[in-house]
C-alpha positions as CSV (number, residue, x, y, z in Angstrom):
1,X,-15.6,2.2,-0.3
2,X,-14.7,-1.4,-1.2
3,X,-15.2,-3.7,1.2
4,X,-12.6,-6.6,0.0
5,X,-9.2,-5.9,0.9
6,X,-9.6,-4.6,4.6
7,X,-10.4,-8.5,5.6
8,X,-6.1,-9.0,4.2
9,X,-4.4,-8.0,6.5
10,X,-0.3,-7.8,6.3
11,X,-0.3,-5.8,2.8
12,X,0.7,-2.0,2.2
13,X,-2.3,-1.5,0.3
14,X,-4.4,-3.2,3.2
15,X,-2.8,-0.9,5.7
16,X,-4.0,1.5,3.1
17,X,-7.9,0.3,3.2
18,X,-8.1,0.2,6.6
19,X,-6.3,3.8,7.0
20,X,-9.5,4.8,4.1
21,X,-12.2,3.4,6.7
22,X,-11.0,5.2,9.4
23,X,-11.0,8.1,7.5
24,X,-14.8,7.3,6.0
25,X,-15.5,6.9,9.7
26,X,-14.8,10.2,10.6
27,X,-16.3,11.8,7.9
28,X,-20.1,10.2,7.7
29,X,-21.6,8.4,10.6
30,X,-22.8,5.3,8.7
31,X,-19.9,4.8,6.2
32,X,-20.9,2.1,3.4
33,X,-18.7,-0.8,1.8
34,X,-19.1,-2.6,-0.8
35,X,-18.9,-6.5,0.2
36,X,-19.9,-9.7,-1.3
37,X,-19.9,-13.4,0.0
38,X,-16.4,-13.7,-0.2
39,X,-14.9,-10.7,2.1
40,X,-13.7,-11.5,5.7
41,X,-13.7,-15.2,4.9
42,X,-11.3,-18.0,3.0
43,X,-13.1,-19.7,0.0
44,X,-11.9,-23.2,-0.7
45,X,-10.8,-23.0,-4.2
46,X,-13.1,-23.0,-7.2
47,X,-13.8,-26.2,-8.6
48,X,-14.4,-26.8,-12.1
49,X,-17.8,-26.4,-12.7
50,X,-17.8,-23.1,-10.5
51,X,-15.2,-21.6,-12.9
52,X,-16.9,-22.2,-15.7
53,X,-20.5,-20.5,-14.7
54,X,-18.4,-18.0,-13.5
55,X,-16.7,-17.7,-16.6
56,X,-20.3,-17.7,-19.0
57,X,-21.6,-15.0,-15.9
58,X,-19.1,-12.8,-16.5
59,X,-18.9,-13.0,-20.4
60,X,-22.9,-12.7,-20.3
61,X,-23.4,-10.1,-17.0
62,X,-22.8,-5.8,-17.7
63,X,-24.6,-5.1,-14.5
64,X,-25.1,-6.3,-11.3
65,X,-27.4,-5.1,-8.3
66,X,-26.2,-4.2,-5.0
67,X,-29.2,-4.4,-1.9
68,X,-28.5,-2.0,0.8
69,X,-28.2,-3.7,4.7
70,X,-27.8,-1.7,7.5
71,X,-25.9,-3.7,10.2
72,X,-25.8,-1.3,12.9
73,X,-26.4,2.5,13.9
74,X,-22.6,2.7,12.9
75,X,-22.4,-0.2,10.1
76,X,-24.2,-0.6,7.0
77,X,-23.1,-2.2,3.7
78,X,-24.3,-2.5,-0.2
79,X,-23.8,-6.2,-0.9
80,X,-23.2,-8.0,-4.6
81,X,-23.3,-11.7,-4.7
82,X,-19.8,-12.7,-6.2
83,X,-19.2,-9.2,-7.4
84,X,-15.2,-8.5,-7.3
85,X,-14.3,-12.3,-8.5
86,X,-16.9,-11.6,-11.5
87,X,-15.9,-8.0,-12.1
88,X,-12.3,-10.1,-12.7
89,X,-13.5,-12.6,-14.9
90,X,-15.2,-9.9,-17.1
91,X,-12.8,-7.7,-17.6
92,X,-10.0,-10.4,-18.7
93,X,-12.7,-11.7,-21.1
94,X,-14.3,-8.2,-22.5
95,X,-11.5,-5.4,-21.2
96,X,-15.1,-3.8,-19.6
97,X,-16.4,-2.7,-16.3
98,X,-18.9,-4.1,-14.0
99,X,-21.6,-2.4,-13.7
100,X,-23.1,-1.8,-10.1
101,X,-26.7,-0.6,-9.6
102,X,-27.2,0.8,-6.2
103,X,-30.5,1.4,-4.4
104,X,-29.5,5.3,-4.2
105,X,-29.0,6.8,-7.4
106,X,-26.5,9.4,-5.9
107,X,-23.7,8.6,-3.9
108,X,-19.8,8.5,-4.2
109,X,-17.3,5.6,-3.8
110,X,-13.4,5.4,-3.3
111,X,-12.4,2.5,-4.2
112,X,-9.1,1.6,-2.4
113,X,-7.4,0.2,-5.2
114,X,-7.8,-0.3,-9.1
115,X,-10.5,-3.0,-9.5
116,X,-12.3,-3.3,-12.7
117,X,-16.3,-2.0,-11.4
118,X,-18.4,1.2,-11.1
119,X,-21.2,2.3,-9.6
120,X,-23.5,3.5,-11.8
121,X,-24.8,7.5,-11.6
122,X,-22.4,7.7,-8.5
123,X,-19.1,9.5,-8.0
124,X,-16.4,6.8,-8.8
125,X,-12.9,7.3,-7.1
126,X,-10.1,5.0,-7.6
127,X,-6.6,5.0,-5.8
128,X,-3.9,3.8,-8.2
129,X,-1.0,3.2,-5.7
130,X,1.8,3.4,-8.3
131,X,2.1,2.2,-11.7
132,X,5.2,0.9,-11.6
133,X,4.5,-2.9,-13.5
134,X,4.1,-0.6,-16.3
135,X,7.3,1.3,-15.8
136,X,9.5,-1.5,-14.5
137,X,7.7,-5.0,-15.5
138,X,10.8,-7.0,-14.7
139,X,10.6,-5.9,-10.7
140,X,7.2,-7.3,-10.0
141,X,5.2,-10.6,-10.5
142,X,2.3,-8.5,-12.1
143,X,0.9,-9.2,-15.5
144,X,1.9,-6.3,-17.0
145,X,-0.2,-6.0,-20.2
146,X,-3.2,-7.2,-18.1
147,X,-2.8,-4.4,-15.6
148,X,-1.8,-1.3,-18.1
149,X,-5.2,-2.5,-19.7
150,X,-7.5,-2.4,-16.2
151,X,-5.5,1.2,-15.8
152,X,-6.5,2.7,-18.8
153,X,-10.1,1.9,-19.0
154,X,-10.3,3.2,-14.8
155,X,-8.7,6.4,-16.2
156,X,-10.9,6.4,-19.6
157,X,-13.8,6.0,-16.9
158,X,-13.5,7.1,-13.5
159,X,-14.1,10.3,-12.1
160,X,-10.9,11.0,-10.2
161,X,-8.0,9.3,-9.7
162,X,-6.0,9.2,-6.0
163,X,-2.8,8.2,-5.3
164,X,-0.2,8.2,-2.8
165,X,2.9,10.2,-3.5
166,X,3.4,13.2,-6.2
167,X,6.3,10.8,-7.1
168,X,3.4,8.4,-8.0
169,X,1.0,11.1,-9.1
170,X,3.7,12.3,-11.7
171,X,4.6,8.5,-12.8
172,X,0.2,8.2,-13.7
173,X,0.1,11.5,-15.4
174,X,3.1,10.6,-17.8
175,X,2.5,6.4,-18.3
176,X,-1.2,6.7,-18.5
177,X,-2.0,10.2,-20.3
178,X,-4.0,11.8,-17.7
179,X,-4.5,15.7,-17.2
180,X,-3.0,16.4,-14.2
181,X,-6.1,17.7,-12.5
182,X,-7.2,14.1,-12.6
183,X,-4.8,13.0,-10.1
184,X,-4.5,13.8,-6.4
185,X,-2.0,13.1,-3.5
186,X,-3.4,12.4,-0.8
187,X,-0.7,10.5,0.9
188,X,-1.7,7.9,4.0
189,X,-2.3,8.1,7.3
190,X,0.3,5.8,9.4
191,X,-0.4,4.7,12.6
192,X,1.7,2.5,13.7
193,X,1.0,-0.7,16.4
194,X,1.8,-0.2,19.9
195,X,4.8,-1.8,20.0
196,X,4.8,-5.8,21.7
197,X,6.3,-6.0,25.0
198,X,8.7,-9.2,24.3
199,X,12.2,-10.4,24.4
200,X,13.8,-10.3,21.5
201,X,15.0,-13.6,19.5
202,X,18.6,-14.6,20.0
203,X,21.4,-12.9,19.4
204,X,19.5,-9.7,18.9
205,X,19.8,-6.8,21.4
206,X,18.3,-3.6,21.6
207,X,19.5,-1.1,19.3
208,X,22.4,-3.2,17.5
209,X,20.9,-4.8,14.7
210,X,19.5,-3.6,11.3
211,X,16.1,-4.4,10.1
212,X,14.8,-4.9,7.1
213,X,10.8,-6.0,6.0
214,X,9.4,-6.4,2.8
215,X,8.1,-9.4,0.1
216,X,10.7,-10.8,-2.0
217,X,9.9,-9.1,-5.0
218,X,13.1,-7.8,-7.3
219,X,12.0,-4.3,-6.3
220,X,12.4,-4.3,-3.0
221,X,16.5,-4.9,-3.7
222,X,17.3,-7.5,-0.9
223,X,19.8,-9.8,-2.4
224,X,22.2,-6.2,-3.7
225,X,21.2,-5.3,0.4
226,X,22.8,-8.4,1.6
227,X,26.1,-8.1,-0.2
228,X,26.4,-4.4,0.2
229,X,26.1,-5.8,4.3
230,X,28.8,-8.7,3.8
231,X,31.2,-5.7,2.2
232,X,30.1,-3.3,5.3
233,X,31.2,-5.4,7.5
234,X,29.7,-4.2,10.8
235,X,29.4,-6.3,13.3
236,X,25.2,-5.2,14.0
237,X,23.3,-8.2,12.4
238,X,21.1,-7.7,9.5
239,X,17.4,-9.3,10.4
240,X,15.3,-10.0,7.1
241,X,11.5,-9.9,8.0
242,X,9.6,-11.8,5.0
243,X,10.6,-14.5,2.7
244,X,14.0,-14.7,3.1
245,X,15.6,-17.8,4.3
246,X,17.4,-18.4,1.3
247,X,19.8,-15.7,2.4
248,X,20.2,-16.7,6.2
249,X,24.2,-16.6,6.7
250,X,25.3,-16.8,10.7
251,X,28.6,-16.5,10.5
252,X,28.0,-13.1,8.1
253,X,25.2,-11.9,10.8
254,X,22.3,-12.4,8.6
255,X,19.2,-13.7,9.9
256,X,15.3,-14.1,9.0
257,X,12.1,-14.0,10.8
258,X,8.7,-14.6,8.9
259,X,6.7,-12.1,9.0
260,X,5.6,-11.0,12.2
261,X,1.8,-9.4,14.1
262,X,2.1,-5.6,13.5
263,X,2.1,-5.7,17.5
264,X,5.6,-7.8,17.1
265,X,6.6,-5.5,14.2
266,X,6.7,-2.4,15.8
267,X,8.2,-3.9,18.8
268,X,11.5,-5.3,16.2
269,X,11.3,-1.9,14.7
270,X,11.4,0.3,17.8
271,X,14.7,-2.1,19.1
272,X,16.6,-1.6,15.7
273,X,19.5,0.6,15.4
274,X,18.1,1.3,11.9
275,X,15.3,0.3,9.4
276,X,17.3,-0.4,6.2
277,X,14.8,-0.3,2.7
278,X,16.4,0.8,-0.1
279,X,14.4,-0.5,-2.8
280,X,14.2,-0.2,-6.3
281,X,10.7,1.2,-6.8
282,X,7.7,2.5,-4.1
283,X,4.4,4.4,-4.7
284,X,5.1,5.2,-0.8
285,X,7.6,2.9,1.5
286,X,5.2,2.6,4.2
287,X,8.0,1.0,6.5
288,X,10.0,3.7,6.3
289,X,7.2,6.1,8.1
290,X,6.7,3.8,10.5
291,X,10.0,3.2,11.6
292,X,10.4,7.3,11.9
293,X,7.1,7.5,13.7
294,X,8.4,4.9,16.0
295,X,11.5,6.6,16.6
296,X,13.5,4.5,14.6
297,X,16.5,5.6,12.5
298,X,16.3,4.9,8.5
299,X,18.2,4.3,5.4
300,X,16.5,3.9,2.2
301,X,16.8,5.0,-1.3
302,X,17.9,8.5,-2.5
303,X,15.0,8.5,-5.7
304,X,11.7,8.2,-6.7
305,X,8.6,8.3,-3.7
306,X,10.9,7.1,-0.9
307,X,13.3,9.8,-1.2
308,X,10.2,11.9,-1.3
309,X,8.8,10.6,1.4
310,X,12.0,10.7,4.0
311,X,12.8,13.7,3.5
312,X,16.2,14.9,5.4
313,X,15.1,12.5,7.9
314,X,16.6,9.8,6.6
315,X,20.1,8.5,5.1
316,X,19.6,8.2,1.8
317,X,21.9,5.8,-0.3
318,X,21.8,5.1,-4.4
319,X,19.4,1.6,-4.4
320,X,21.5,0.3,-7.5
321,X,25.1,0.7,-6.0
322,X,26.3,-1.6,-3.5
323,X,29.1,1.2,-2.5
324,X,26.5,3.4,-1.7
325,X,24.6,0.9,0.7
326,X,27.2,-0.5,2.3
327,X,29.1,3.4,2.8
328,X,25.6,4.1,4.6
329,X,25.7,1.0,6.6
330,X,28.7,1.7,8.7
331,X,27.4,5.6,9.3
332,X,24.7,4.3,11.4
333,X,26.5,1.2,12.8
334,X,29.3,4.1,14.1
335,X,27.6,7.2,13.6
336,X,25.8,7.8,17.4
337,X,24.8,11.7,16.7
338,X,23.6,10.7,13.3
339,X,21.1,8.0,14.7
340,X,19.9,10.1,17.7
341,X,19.4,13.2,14.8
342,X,17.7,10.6,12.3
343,X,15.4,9.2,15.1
344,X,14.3,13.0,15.9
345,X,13.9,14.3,12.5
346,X,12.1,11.1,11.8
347,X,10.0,11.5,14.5
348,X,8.9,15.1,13.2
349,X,8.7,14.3,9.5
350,X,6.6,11.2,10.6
351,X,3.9,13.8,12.2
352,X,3.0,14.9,8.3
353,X,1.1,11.7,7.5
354,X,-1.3,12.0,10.7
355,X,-4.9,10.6,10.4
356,X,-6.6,14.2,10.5
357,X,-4.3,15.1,7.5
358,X,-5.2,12.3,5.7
359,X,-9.2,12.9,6.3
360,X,-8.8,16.6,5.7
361,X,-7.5,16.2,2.2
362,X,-9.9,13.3,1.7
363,X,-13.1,15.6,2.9
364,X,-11.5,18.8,1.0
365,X,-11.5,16.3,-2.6
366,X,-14.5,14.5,-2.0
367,X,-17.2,17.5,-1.2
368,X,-15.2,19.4,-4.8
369,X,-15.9,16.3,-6.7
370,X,-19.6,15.5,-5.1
371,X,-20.5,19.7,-5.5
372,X,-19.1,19.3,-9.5
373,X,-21.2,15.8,-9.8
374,X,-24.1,18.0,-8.7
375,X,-23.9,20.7,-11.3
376,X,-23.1,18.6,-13.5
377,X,-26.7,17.1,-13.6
378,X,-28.6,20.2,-12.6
């Protein structure tokens, strides 16, 4: 798999890489990724010159050779020189693929997320989280255009797309034109981190404040979250993990913490009286799995991949209709039952996105696709 993204930490689709290693881990003893000079450590930025060779590389270079190093009995990695920052530059300039040539001429690769490279003669996998800068531009900072383009040409020439969600797999299938056997859920493993043994920031306390965590994109619905809390009017504060000073309020019980170790996380998590998330648009809603796997109740959105995703184990409330939020609020701020029956369905529906399910469907998709790659050239 790609090497790249597991050295970011913080991210879904990190939490996603990393849950994609352990699998590969499980599955082959030496598992390979694909790394260059720049994963695992922070480049200053380019400077001019460096751009512009990088610029006439990537106009000039359609293939690229990977040399195989074997770090240990249970470590080895193909490694590019400048590969994914290259692969970018290309594709911007030419809409087309990097080319990787590999010292094996079979092999297969799951690349965590859409990046514009393939490895030639092998079995090319991509996961394509969600499309939904294509669907909804206006909720994220993506380039739209730019992305739709890198999409098409992964689906044009990949061997098999992955995704997250059938919520997601649906959304590919109709945006992007592919046949439906083309796509596959696999969902995620979650794992949450053992919860951080600490005291909690004033004036929290245990299981009487809400908790929400997420970026401030328009997406994830935070500012039509904060005024459905002012008209709720419970007295639990609302605590916004991520950038979100700007909507700090006191008196109205609304505070912000940066974002926080995943240690520290789970620990704010496991004290809420309720994750709240009802956002606008998910491939998955990885917090809201969490929370139920750390026995935490949740409210979130009653469409798209997180109403998939909860289940009847959470309340579910319409993203786009402050009523709606703010109605849900007070249920769990008064409702006792319904947080101790949320925490225990949450706690069961959580148990579906286990690391052995994950690797199972993995192991099940990637020994079809290898066996047809095989036939294929026989």
């Amino acid at each position: 798999m790609d090497g790249r993204i597991i050295a970011q930490p913080g991210s879904g689709i990190a939490t996603y890489a990393a849950a994609l290693h352990r699998a590969h881990k499980q599955l082959t003893e030496t598992p390979l990724l694909l790394k260059d000079d720049s994963c695992g450590s922070e480049a200053p930025p380019p400077t001019h010159k460096e751009r512009t060779i990088r610029w006439l590389r990537g106009l000039m270079t359609a293939s690229i050779h990977a040399n195989f190093k074997k770090i240990s009995s249970r470590e080895a990695i193909l490694h590019a020189p400048d590969i994914y920052r290259l692969a970018q530059v290309r594709f911007r300039q030419t809409r087309n693929m990097l080319s990787v040539q590999a010292p094996r001429p079979k092999g297969l690769i799951h690349w965590s997320l859409p990046v514009p490279i393939r490895i030639a003669g092998w079995v090319n996998i991509y996961t394509i989280h969600d499309v939904i800068p294509l669907i909804n531009a206006e909720l994220t900072p993506m380039n739209s255009q730019r992305h739709r383009a890198l999409l098409e040409k992964i689906v044009k020439t990949g061997d098999h797309i992955v995704t997250v969600t059938n919520s997601a797999k649906q959304s590919i299938i109709n945006v992007l034109g592919c046949p439906p056997d083309a796509v596959s859920n696999c969902s995620i493993a979650v794992t949450p981190a053992e919860p951080e043994r600490c005291h909690l920031p004033q004036p929290l306390l245990p299981g009487r404040y809400f908790i929400f965590i997420g970026s401030s994109e328009r997406r994830k619905n935070v500012s039509r979250l904060v005024s459905a809390y002012k008209t709720a009017r419970t007295s639990l504060p609302l605590v916004l993990v991520g950038p979100h000073a700007s909507y700090v309020d006191p008196a109205a019980g609304i505070w912000n913490l940066p974002f926080q170790s995943a240690e520290r996380l789970s620990a704010l998590i496991t004290n809420a009286r309720a994750l709240v998330f009802p956002s606008l648009a998910e491939g998955f809603g990885l917090p809201i799995v969490e929370a139920m796997a750390l026995g935490t109740a949740v409210l979130t959105s009653n469409e798209g991949a997180l109403a998939e995703v909860a289940e009847d184990a959470a309340v579910l409330a319409d993203p786009r209709d402050e009523a709606s939020i703010a109605e849900r609020l007070r249920m769990l701020a008064h409702g006792d039952d319904l947080v101790r029956s949320l925490e225990e369905r949450g706690r069961s529906r959580a148990a579906n996105f286990s690391a052995d399910n994950f690797t199972k469907k993995l192991s099940q998709l990637y020994q079809e696709l290898f066996s047809k790659s095989t036939m294929d050239h026989v």
